[in-house]
C-alpha positions in Angstrom: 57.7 136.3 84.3 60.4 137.5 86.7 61.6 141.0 85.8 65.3 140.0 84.7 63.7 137.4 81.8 61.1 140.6 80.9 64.6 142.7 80.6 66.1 139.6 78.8 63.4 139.2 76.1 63.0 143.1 75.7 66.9 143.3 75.2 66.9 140.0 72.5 63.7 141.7 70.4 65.8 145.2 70.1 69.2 144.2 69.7 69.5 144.0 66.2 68.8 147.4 65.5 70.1 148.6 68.7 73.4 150.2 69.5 76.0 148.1 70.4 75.1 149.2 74.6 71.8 147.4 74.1 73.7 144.4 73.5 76.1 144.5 76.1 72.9 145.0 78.2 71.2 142.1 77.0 74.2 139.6 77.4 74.7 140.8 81.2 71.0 140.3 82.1 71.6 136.5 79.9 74.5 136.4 83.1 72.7 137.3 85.7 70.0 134.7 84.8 72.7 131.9 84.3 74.6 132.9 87.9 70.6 132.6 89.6 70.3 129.3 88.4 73.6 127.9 89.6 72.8 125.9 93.2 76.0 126.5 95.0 76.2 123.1 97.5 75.3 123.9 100.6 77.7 123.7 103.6 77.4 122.8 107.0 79.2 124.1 110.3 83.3 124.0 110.0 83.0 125.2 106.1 82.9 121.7 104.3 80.3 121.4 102.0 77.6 118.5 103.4 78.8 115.8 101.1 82.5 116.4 102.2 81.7 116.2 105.5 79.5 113.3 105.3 82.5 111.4 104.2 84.6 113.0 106.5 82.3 111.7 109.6 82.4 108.0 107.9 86.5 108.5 107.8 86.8 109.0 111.0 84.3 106.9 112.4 87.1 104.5 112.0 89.6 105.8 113.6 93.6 104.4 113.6 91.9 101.7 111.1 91.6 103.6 108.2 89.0 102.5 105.2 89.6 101.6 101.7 87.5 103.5 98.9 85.2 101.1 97.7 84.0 100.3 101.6 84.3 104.2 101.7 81.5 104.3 98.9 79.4 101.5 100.6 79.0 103.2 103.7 78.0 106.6 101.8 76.2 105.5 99.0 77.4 108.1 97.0 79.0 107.5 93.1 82.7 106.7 92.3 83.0 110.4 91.1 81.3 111.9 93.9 83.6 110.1 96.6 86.8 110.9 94.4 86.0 114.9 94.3 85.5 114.5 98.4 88.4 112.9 99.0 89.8 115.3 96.9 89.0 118.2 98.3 89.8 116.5 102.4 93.1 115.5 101.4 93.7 119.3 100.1 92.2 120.8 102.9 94.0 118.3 105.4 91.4 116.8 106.7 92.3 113.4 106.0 95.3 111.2 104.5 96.0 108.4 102.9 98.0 105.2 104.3 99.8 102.2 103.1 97.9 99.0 104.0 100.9 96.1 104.7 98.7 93.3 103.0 96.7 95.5 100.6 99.1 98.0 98.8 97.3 98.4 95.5 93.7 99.6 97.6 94.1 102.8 98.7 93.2 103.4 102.3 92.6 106.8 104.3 92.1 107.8 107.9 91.5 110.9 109.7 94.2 113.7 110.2 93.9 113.4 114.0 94.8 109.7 114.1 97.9 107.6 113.2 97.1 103.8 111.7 97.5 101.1 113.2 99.6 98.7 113.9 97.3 95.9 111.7 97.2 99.0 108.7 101.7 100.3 108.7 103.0 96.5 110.0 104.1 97.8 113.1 107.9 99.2 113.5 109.5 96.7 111.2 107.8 99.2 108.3 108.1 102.1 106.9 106.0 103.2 104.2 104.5 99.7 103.8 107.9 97.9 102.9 109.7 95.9 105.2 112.9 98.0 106.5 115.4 95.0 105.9 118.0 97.4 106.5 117.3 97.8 110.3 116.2 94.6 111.0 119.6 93.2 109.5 121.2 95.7 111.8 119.6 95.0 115.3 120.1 91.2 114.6 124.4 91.6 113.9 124.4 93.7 117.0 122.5 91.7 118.9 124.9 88.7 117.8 127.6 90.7 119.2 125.9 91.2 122.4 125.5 87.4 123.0 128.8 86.7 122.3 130.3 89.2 124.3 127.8 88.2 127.1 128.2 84.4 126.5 124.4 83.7 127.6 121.7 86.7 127.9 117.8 87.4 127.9 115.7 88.7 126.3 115.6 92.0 128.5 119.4 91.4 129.1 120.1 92.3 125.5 117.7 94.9 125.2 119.4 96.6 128.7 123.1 96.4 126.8 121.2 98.4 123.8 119.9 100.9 126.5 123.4 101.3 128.1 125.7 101.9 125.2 123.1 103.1 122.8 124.2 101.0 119.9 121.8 102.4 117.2 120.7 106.2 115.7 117.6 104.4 115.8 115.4 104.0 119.2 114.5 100.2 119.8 111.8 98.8 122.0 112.6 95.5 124.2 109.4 93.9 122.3 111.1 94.4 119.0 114.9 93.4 120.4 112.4 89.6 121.7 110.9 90.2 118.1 114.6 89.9 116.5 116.2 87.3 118.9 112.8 85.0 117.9 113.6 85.2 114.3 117.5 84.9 114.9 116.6 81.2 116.9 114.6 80.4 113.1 117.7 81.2 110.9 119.8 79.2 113.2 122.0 82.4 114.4 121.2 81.8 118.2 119.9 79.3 120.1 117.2 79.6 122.8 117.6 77.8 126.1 116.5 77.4 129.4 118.2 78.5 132.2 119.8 75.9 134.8 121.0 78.3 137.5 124.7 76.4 136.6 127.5 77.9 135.7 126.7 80.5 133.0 123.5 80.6 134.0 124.0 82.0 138.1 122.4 84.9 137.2 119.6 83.9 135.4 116.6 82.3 137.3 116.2 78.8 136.8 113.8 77.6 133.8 114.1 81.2 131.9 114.1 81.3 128.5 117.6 82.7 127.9 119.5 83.0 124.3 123.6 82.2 123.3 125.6 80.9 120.6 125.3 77.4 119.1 127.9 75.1 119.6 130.9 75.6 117.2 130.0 79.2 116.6 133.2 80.3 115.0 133.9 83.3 116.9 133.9 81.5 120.0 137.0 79.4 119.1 137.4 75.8 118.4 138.3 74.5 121.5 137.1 77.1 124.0 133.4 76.8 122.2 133.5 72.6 122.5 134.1 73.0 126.6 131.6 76.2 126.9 128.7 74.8 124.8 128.7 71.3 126.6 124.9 70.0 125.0 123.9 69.1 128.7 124.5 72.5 129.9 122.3 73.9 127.1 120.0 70.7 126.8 115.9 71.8 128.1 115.2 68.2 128.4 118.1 68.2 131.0 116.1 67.7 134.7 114.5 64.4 132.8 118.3 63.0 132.1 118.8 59.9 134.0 121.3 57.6 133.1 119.0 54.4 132.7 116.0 56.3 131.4 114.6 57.4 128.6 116.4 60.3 127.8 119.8 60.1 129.1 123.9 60.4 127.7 124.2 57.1 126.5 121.4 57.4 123.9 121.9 61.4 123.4 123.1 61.8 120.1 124.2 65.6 120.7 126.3 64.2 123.7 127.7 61.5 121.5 128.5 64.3 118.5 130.1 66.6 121.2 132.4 64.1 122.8 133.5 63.2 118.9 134.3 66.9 118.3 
């Protein structure tokens, strides 16, 4: 018997007829005894105690990717309550964070202070905060309407080098998103994408390059001004296989037949 527990048991067989110091006496050597007994978790180099830092090492052995809890817990084989105080204590000691997976919003997902996610965990730039920012994207494609009218026919890089120039937004744009926007402006029918013929409109634009404008009729344009510029032959990708006794050609055209109605 250790010499506290012989203090203990001593101090328990006396303190009912002992003054009341015995008993304080007694109940400190009780504390002392309880304090031994508590295992503090041991910790490892950096401060973290070793089961923080064992899920800390998992966390950031995947980098920009970030991992959800439950693959968290795999990986560690450690209990829902055991990863929940660890994450706990990283995220207060800013070791880690948490992200907003796109395409899994309701599984929570962290990653390693030192990294930013990815592109495949935020959606890339058309995100913020894992909801789609409909409010820029509705602003980039109305000025890059603007552009194309006021340039009559432009590319890709063209539009994006107007943005440059006359810095047009508070917000920076990248050429891949202003290729991004002019894509999904051909799908809703805003713009239409062409190829370049080298004609006309097109002299400054290579021949065969993918380049964007208005479709015919656009109502800024004008009525009559827009029926001359936006000729379907001069906008027509088919048009180098035109012949006029072939298989594509003006008398069987349908968009040449609509335009000469207009």
């Amino acid at each position: 018997m250790t010499s506290e527990l012989c203090d203990y048991a001593r101090a328990q067989q006396i303190a009912p007829s002992a003054p009341r110091a015995f008993n304080n006496y007694a109940r400190s050597v009780k504390m002392s005894l309880l304090n031994k007994r508590k295992k503090p978790e041991p910790k490892q180099a950096g401060g973290l105690p070793e089961l923080d830092r064992k899920v800390l090492e998992v966390i950031k052995s995947k980098k920009e990717m970030a991992i959800w809890t439950r693959d968290l817990k795999t990986e560690t084989n450690l209990t829902d309550a055991a990863i929940n105080k660890c994450i706990k204590n990283l995220l207060n000691s800013s070791h880690i964070k948490e992200v907003v997976h796109v395409q899994q919003k309701g599984r929570k997902h962290y990653i390693a202070a030192e990294f930013e996610p990815s592109k495949e965990i935020t959606g890339g730039s058309w995100y913020v905060n894992g909801d789609l920012d409909t409010t820029f994207i509705d602003e980039l494609k109305n000025l890059c309407l603007k552009i194309i009218r006021k340039l009559k026919v432009a590319t890709a890089d063209g539009v994006y080098d107007f943005f440059k120039a006359n810095r047009l937004t508070n917000t920076e744009c990248t050429s891949q998103q202003v290729s991004e926007i002019l894509r999904s402006m051909v799908l809703d029918n805003m713009i239409i994408d062409v190829k370049s013929t080298g004609l006309g409109e097109y002299h400054s634009i290579p021949v065969g390059q993918v380049c964007y404008r208005c479709p015919p009729g656009d109502l800024n344009k004008g009525p009559k001004t827009g029926a001359l510029v936006s000729i379907p032959c001069g906008i027509c990708p088919r048009i180098r296989e035109c012949t006029p006794d072939g298989l594509i050609s003006p008398t069987t055209c349908v968009y040449y037949t609509k335009w000469l109605d207009f």
